[in-house]
C-alpha positions in Angstrom: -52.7 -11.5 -21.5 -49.9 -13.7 -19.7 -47.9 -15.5 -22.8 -47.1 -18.9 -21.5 -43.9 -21.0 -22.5 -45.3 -24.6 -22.8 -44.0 -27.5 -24.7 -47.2 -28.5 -26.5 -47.2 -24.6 -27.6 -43.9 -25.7 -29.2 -45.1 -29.3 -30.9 -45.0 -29.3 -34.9 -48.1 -31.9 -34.7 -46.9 -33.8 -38.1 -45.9 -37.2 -37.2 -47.4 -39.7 -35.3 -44.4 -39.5 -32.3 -45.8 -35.1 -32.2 -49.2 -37.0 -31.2 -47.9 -39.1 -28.6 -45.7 -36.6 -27.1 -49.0 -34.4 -27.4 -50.8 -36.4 -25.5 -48.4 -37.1 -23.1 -47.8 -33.1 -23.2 -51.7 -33.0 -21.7 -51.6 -35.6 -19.7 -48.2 -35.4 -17.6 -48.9 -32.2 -15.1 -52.4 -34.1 -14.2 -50.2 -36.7 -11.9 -50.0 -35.0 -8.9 -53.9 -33.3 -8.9 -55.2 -37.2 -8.3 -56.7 -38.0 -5.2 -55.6 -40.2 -2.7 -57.2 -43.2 -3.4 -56.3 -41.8 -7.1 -60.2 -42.7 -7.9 -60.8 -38.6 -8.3 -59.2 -35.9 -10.5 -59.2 -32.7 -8.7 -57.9 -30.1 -10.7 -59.7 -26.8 -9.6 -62.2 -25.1 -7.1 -65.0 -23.7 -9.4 -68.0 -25.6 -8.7 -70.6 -26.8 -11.0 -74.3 -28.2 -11.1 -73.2 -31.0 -9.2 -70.8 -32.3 -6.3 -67.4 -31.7 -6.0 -67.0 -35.0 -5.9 -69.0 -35.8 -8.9 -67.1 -33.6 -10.5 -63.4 -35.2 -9.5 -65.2 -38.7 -11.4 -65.7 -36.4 -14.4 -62.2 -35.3 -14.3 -60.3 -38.6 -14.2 -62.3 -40.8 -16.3 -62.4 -37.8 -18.8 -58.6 -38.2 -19.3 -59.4 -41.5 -20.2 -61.2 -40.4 -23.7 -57.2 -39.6 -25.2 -55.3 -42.4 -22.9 -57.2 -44.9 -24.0 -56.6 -44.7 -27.9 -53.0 -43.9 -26.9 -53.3 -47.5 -25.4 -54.8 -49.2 -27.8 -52.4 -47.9 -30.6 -49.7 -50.0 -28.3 -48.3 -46.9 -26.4 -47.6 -46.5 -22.9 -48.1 -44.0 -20.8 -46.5 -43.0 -17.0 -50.2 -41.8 -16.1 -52.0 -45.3 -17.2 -50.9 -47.2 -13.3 -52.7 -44.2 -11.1 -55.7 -44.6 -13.7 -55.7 -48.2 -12.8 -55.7 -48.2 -9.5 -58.0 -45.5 -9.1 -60.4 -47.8 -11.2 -60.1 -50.6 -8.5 -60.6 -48.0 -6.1 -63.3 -46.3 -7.1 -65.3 -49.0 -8.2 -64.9 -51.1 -4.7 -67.9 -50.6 -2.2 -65.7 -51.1 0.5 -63.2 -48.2 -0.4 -63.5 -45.0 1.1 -63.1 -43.3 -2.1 -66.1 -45.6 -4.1 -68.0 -43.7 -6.7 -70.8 -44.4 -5.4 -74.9 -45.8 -6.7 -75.9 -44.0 -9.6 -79.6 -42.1 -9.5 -81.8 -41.0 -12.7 -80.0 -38.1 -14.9 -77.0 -38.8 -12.9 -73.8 -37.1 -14.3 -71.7 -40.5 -13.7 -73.5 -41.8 -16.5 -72.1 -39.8 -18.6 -68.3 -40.5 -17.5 -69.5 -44.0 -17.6 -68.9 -44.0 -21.4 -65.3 -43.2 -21.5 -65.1 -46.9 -19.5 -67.0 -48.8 -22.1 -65.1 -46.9 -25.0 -61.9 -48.5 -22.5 -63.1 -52.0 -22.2 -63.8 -52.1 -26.1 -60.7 -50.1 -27.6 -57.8 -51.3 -25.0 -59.4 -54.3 -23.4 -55.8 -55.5 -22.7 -55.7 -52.3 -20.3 -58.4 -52.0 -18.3 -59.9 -55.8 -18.0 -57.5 -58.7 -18.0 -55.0 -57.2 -14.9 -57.9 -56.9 -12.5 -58.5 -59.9 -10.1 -61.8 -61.8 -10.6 -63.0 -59.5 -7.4 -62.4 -56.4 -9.4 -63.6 -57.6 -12.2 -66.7 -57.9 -11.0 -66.8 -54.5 -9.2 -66.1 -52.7 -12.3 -68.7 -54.9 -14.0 -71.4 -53.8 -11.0 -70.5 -50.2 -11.0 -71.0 -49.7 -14.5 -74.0 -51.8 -14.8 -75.7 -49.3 -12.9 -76.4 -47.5 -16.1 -79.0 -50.0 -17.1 -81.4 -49.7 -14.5 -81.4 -45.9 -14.2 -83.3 -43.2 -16.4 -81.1 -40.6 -18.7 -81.4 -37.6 -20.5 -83.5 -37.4 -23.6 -80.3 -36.2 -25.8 -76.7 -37.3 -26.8 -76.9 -39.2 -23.3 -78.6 -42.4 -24.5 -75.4 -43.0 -26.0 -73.8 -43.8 -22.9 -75.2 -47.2 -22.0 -74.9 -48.2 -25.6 -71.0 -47.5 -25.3 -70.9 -49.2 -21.4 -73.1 -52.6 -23.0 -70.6 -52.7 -26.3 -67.8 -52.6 -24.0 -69.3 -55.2 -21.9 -69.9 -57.1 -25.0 -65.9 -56.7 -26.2 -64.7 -58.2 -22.8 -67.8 -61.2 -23.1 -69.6 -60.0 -20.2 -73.6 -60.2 -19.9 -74.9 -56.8 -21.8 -78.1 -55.5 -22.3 -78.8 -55.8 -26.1 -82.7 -54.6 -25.7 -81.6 -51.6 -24.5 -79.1 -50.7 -26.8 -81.6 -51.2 -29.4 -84.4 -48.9 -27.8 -81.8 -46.4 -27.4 -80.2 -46.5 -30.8 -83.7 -46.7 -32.2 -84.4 -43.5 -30.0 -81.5 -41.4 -31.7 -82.6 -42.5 -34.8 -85.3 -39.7 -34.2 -82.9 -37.1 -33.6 -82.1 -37.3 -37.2 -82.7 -34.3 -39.3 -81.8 -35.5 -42.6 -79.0 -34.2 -45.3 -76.5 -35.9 -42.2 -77.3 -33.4 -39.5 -78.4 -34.4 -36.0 -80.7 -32.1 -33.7 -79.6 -33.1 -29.7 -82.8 -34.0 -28.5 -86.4 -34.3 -30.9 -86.9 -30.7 -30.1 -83.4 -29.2 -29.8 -80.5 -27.2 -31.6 -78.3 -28.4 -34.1 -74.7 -27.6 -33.0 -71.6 -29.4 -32.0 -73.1 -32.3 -30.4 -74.0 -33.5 -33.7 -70.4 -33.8 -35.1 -68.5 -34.4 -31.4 -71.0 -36.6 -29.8 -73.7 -38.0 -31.9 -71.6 -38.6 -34.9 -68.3 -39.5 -33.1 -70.5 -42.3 -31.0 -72.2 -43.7 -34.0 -69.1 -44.2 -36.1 -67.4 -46.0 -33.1 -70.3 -48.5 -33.1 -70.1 -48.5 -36.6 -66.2 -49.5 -36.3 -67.0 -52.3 -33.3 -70.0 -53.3 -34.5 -69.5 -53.5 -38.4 -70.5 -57.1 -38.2 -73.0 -57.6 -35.8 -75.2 -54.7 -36.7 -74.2 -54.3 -40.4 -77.5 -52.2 -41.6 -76.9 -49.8 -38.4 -73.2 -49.3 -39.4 -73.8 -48.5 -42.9 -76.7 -46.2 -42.0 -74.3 -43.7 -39.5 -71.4 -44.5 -42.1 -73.6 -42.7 -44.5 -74.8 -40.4 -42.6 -71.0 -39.2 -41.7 -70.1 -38.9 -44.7 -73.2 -36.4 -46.0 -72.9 -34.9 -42.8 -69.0 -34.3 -43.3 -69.2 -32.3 -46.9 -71.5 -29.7 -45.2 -69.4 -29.8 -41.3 -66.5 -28.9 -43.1 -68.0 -24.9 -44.0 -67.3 -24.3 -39.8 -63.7 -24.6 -40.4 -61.1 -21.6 -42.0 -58.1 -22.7 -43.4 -55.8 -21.6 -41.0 -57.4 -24.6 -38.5 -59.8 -22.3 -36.4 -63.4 -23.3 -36.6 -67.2 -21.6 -35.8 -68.0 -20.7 -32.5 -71.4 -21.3 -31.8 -73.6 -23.1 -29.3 -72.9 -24.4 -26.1 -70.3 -26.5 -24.5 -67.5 -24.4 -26.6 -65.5 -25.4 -23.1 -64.5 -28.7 -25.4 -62.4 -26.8 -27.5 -60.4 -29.2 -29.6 -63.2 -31.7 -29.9 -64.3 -29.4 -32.3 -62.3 -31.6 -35.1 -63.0 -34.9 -33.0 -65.9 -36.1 -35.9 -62.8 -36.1 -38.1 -60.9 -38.4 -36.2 -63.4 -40.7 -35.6 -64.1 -40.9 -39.4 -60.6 -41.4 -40.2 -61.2 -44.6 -37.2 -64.1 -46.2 -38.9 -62.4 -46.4 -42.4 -65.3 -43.6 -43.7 -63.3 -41.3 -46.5 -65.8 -37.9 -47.4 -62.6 -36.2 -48.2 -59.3 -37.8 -49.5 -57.0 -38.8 -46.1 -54.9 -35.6 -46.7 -57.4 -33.4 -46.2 -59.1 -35.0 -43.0 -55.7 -35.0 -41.4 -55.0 -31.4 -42.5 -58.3 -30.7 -40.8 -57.6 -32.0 -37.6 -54.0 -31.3 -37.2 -54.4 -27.3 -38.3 -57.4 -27.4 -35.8 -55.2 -29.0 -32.7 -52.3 -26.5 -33.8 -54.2 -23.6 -33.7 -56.0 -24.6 -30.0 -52.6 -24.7 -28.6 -51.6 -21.8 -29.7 -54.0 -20.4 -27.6 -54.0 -19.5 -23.9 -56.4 -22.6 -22.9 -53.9 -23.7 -20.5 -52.8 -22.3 -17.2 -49.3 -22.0 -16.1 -49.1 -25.3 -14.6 -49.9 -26.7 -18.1 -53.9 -27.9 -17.1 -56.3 -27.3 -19.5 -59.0 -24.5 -18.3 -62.1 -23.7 -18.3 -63.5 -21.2 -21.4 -62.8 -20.8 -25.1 -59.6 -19.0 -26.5 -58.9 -18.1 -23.6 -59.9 -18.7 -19.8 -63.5 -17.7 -19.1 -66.1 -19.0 -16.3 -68.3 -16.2 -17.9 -69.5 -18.3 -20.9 -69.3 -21.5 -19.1 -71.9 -23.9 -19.1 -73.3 -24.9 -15.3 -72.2 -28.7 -16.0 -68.4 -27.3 -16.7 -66.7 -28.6 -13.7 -62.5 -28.0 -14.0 -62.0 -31.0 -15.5 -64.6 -30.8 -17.7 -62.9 -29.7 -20.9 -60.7 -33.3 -21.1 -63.7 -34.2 -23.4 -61.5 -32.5 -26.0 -59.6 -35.3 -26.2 -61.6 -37.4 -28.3 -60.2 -35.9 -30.9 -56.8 -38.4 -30.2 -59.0 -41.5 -31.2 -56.3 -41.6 -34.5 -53.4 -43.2 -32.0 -55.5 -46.0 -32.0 -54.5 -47.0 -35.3 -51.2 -48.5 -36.1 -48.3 -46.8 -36.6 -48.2 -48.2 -40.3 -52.1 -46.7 -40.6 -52.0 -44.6 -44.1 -53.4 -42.0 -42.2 -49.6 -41.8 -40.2 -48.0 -41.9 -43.5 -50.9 -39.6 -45.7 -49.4 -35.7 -46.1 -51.7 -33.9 -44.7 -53.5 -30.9 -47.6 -55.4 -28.1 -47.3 -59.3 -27.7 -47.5 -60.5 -28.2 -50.4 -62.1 -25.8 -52.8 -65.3 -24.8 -51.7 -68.2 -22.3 -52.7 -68.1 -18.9 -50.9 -71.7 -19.1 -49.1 -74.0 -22.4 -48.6 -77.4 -22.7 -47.3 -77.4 -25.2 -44.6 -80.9 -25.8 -43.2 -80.8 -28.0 -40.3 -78.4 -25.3 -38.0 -80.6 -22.5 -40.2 -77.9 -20.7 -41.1 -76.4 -18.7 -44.6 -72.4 -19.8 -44.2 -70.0 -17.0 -45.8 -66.2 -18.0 -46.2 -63.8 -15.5 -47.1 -60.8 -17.9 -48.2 -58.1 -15.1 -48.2 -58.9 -14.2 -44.4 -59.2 -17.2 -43.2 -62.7 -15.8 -42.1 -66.2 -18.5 -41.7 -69.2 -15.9 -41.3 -72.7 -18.2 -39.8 -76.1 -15.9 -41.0 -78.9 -17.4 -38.6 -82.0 -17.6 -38.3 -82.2 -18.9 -35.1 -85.0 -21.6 -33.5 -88.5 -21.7 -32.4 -87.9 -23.3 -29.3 -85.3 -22.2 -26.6 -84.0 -23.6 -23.3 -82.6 -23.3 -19.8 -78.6 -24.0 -20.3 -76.7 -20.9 -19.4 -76.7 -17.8 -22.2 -78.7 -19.8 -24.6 -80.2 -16.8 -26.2 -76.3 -15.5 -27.3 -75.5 -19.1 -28.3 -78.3 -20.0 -30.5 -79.7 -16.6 -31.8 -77.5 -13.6 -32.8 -77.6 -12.8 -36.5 -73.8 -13.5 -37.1 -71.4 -16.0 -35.9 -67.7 -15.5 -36.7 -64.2 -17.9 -36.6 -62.9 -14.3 -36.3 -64.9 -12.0 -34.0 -66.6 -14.9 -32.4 -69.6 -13.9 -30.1 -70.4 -12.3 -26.4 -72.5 -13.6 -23.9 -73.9 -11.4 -21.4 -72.1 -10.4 -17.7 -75.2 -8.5 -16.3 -78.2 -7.0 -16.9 -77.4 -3.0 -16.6 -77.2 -1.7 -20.2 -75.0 -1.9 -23.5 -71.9 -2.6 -21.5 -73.2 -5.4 -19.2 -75.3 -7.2 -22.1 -72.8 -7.2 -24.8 -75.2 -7.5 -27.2 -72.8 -8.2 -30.8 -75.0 -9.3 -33.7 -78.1 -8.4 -31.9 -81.0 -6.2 -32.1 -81.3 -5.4 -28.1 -84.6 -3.6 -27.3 -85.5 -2.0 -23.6 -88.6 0.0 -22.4 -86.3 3.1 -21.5 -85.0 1.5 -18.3 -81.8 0.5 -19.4 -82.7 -3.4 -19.0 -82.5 -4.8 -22.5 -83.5 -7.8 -24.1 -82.5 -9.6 -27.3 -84.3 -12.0 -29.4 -84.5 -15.8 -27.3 -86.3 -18.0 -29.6 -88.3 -17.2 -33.1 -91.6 -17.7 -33.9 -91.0 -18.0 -37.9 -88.1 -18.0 -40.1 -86.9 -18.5 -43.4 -83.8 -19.2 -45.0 -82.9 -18.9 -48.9 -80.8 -17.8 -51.0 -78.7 -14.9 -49.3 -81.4 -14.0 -47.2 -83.0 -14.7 -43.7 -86.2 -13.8 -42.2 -86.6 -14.1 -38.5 -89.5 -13.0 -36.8 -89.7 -12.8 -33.0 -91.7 -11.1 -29.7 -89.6 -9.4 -27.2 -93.2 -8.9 -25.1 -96.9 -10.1 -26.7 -97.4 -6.5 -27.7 -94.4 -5.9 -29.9 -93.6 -7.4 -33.0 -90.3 -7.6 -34.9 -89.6 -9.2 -38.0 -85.7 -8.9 -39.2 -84.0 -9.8 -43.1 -80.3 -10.7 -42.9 -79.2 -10.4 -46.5 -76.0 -12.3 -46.2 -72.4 -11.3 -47.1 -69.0 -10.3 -46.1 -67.3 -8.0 -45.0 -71.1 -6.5 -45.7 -74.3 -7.6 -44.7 -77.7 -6.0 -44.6 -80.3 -5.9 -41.4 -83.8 -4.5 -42.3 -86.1 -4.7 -39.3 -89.8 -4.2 -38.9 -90.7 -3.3 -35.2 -94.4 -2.5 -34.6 -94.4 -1.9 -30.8 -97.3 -0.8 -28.3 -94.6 0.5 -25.8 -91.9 3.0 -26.0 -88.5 1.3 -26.9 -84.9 2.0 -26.8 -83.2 -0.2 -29.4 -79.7 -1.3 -30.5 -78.3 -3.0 -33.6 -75.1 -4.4 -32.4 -71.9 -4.8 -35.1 -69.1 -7.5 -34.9 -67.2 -7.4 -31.4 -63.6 -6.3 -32.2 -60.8 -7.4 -29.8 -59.1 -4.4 -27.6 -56.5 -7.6 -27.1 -52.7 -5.5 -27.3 -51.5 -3.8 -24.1 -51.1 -0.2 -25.8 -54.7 -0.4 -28.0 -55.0 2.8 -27.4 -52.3 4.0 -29.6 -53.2 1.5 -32.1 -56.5 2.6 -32.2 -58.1 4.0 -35.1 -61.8 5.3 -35.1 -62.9 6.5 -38.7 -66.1 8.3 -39.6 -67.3 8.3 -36.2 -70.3 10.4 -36.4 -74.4 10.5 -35.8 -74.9 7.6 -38.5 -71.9 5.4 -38.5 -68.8 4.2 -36.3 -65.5 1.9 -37.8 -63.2 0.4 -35.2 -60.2 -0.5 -37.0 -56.9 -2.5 -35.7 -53.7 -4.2 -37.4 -55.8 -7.6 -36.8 -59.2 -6.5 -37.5 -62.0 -4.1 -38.2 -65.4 -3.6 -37.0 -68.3 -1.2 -38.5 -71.9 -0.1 -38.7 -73.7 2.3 -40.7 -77.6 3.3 -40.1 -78.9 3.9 -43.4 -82.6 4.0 -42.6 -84.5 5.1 -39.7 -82.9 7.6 -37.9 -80.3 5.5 -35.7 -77.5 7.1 -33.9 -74.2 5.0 -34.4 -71.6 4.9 -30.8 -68.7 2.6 -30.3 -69.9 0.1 -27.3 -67.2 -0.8 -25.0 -68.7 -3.8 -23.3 -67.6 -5.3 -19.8 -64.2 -7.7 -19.9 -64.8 -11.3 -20.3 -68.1 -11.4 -22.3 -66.5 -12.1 -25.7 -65.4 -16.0 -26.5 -62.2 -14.6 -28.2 -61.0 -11.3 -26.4 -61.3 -10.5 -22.8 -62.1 -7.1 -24.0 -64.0 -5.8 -27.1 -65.7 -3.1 -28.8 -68.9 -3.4 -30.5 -70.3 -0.7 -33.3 -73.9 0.0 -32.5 -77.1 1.9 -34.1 -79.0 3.2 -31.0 -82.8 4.4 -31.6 -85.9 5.3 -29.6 -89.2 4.2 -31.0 -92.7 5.2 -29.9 -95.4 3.4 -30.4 -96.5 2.5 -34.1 -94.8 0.8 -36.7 -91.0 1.6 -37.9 -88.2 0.6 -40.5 -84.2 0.4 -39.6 -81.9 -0.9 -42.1 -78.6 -1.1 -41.2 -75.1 -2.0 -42.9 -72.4 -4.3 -40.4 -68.9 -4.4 -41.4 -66.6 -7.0 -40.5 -63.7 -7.7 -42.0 -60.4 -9.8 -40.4 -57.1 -7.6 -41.1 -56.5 -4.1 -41.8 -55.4 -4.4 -45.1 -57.7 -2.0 -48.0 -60.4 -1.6 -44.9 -61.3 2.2 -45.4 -61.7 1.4 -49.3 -64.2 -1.5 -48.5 -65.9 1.2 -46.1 -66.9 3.3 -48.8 -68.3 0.3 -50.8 -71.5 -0.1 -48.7 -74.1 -1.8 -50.5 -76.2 0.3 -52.7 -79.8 0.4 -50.4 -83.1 1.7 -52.3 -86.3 2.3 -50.3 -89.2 3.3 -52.1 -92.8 2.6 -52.2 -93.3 -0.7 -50.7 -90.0 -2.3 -51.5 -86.5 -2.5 -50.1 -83.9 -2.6 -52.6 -79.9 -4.1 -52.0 -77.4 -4.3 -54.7 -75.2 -6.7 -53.0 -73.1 -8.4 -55.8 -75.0 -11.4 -56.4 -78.2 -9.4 -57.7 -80.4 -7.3 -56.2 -82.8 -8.6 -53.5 -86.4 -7.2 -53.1 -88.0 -7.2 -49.8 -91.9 -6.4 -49.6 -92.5 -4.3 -46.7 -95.6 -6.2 -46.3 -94.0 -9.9 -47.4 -92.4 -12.4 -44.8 -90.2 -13.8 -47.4 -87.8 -12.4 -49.8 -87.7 -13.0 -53.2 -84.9 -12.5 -56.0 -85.5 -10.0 -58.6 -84.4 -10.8 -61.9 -82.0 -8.1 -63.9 
């Protein structure tokens, strides 16, 4: 992989000036990708689930999401005149580069927020040097939003933040319908402070980055007017915060999981917009620790192409896992997570010294995203158990973004490239099950599950005629599958391990392959080590070396799997996975796999915290006492 020379690679991020020269860092080789009418943003040629043109709006008023704060926190910026004119531009019917009249579930509406968020945050910016002409363009364009439908989700935000904007500058806004549609999101709420994106819908980062990050704006702006509301999402945050901070490792990387990963950097925007709206979870040392490790480690990473523009991907550039609404300049969304330079320069947060995380507990329940969360403090390694959900849908790789077993800071997770086998499929933290043709099939949605303890219980239907019912008993750099497949058909399966990057020019020579035989494989690098043992059922263990590009975090990976062929009936696999960041001590962990005991009806696992019994027969599992 090309190492690139950039500044922001070289920017300490400590003081309030490193922001602003971040920022700027971002910001300055956008100027000469505007259009001409500098009303578009075109930054790319990839295509996405809308027009090209579409997608230049996204780009530019995207940018606006870290000028704007930048603004408002009194700082200027050589960018901010093309922005402005391209708003007069592109919000004049008469100009050959208008944006246009908005339809039902039109994209636009969703770029339309970062113009409300402008007219309420830098007002001074964006309103009072337009003519009374332009004035009321902008105020046209943008009222569009209230007469058009929008996604059941995260988007009914969008005309609340266009109205409060409206509101800011005193022009006529639509206070029924931010009502209905605050009152609508109100249902998305799960409890405990998570968020599910939609009534039926995952829990992932939308909560924290969208959701969240909207809700504790309004709660800022509208402290007085809506008082009750404000408190309500205050309080929300700040539940919602003790249990957000588990996806996030010390050294600033956080859990991959779910879709629109493309955002990168957002991933620590919730923290900036708590530190905004005066809401204090953690002491202000820690929530600026948490954001400022997170933006370090991003751009540390090869997210950014030569020419210094932000790509498309996650740790590196990747149109593989892409979502079909990533257009190029798509992943600007990740800078909400500048909100902070709206706050003066004599903020405490400016003059707070940012800490570490704070102690906490090595593995948490956390029902809402259904998962078992592992932390291994000395590796800087977050570990995600799932369960998974009992409803899936049609966004791009959902199956490899909502329902592997495993989700790691470290490892991260694969999505698939084709359809043709092991390789193609990339099926990490999987069970991946095919009728003998070499077309497999992992698990897409659940139709129970159970979380508790240290233990999950998932239980899903590849086809109506086979049955499989899986225990995760959590733990690292161990964990436990036990799966119960009762199949009418003939199956090939396979139990796929961590994916280990191949990432150094000469891994060949670094290589190290230990105990590679019939029932276990261990890949093992300076940076990492990945393993699987089958210790029931007669699997045969092989190092898979999946296609380039399927992994989030290395363009190439291997993945330890258990390969067996079932016949008809009912059968038992248990498997160990291994996964373990580092090098350091690996082949002694090896050898301490976790003591497994089948007999009679019962599985047995001593797994340090006890031993866990598993009826054969049970759905649930259920502590034994010693």
């Amino acid at each position: 992989m090309i190492k690139l020379d950039l500044p922001i690679q070289k920017n300490p991020l400590i003081t309030r000036d490193d922001f602003i020269e971040a920022i700027n860092q971002i910001l300055k080789p956008l100027k000469p990708y505007y259009s001409q009418g500098k009303t578009r943003l075109e930054i790319g040629n990839t295509g996405a689930g809308y027009s090209d043109s579409i997608a230049g709006i996204e780009g530019f008023s995207r940018v606006l999401w870290g000028l704007v704060p930048l603004l408002s926190g009194g700082e200027e910026s050589e960018i901010w005149e093309i922005c402005l004119q391209g708003i007069k531009n592109g919000t004049d019917p008469s100009h050959e580069e208008y944006w246009g009249e908005l339809s039902d579930f039109d994209q636009r509406a969703v770029e339309m927020a970062a113009f409300g968020y402008a007219l309420a945050l830098a007002p001074e910016k964006i309103w009072d040097p337009l003519s009374n002409q332009e004035k009321e363009n902008l105020f046209l364009w943008l009222n569009q939003i209230n007469f058009i439908k929008v996604y059941d989700c995260n988007w009914l935000f969008f005309p609340v933040l266009v109205n409060l904007g409206f509101k800011k500058v005193g022009l006529p806004y639509d206070q029924e319908k931010m009502k209905e549609k605050l009152d609508r999101i109100d249902d998305f709420y799960l409890g405990e402070g998570w968020y599910a994106d939609g009534t039926v819908a995952h829990s992932d980062y939308y909560g924290p980055f969208a959701l969240h990050f909207y809700s504790l704006l309004y709660a800022k702006l509208m402290g007085e007017e809506d008082p009750v509301r404000a408190h309500h999402y205050k309080s929300r945050a700040n539940i919602f915060a003790k249990e957000f901070i588990y996806w996030f490792a010390g050294d600033g990387s956080a859990l991959p999981y779910g879709r629109s990963l493309a955002y990168r950097f957002a991933q620590s925007a919730f923290w900036s917009a708590l530190v905004y709206a005066e809401v204090r979870p953690f002491p202000l040392e820690v929530m600026k620790g948490l954001i400022l490790r997170n933006l370090r480690w991003w751009f540390s990473q090869p997210i950014f192409d030569s020419n210094g523009l932000l790509t498309i991907g996650y740790r590196y550039p990747n149109l593989v896992m892409a979502e079909n609404y990533n257009s190029p300049g798509s992943p600007y969304w990740a800078l909400k997570t500048f909100l902070p330079l709206a706050l003066s320069k004599n903020h405490p947060f400016w003059q707070a010294e940012e800490k570490p995380l704070p102690s906490l507990e090595e593995i948490v329940v956390q029902h809402s995203p259904r998962f078992i969360l592992c932390r291994q403090e000395a590796k800087n390694h977050v570990v995600a158990f799932n369960a998974g959900y009992q409803h899936t849908n049609d966004h791009s790789h959902t199956a490899a973004k909502y329902e592997k077993f495993a989700y790691s800071n470290i490892f991260g997770f694969s999505v698939p490239k084709a359809e043709w086998g092991l390789g193609q499929s990339a099926f990490d933290s999987m069970l991946a099950v095919s009728e003998g043709d070499n077309i497999y099939r992992g698990k897409r949605k659940c139709q129970e599950y159970n979380v508790e303890g240290n233990v999950i219980y998932t239980k899903w239907k590849p086809w109506d005629d086979v049955v499989i019912k899986t225990w995760l008993v959590a733990g690292t750099p161990w964990h436990i599958r036990i799966h119960c497949i009762e199949t009418s058909r003939n199956l090939d399966v396979a139990d796929g391990g961590f994916a280990l990057g191949l990432d150094h020019k000469n891994y060949k020579s670094q290589k190290v392959e230990v105990l590679a035989n019939k029932q276990e494989c261990l890949a093992v690098f300076p940076w990492g080590a990945s393993g699987i043992k089958s210790i029931y059922g007669n699997g045969q263990a092989e190092l898979v070396y999946p296609n380039a590009n399927t992994n989030l975090m290395s363009t190439r990976t291997v993945i330890p799997t258990v390969k067996a062929s079932l016949q008809p009936g009912k059968h038992w696999l248990v498997n160990a996975v291994f996964g373990e960041a580092g090098s350091n001590n690996v082949i002694n962990q090896w050898e301490e796999v976790p003591h497994v005991v089948i007999a009679n009806e019962e599985i047995l696992i001593g797994h340090g915290m006890g031993k866990i019994g598993i009826s054969r027969g049970g759905f649930f599992p259920q502590e034994w006492k010693s």
